[in-house]
N, C-alpha and C positions, 0 to 999 in steps of 0.2 A: 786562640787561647794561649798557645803555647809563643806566641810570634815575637812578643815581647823579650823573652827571655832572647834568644836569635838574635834581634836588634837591640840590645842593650851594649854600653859600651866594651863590658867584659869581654864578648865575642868579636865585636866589630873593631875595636882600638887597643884593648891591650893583650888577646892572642891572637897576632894573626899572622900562623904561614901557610895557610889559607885566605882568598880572597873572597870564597863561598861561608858564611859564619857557620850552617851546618856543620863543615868538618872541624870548623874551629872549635866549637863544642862535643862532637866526637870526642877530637882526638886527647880535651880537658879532660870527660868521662871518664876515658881508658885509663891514661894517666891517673888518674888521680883512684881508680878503682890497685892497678898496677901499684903504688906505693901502700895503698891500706894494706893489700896482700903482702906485701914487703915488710910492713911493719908486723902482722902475725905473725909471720915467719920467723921472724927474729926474736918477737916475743917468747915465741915458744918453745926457740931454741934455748935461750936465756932460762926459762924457768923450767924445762926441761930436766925430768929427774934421770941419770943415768946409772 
């Protein structure tokens, strides 16, 4: 089901410092969860009443 996503070029050609696509997409996940948190954090600080 999921295999597709794995072998698509996203994983296999344009991240790869990994040669396993799994951690390639991991390591997308993290990243990419890691900047949203970034961005609320900031948000928050910004509209932050003190």
């Amino acid at each position: 089901m999921g295999r597709w996503i794995l072998d698509s070029r996203f994983f296999t050609e344009w991240i790869t410092p990994y040669s396993f696509p799994f951690f390639n997409m991991a390591i997308s996940i993290h990243v990419i969860a890691i900047l949203i948190a970034a961005l609320g954090g900031i948000i928050s600080t910004i509209f932050s009443k003190k």
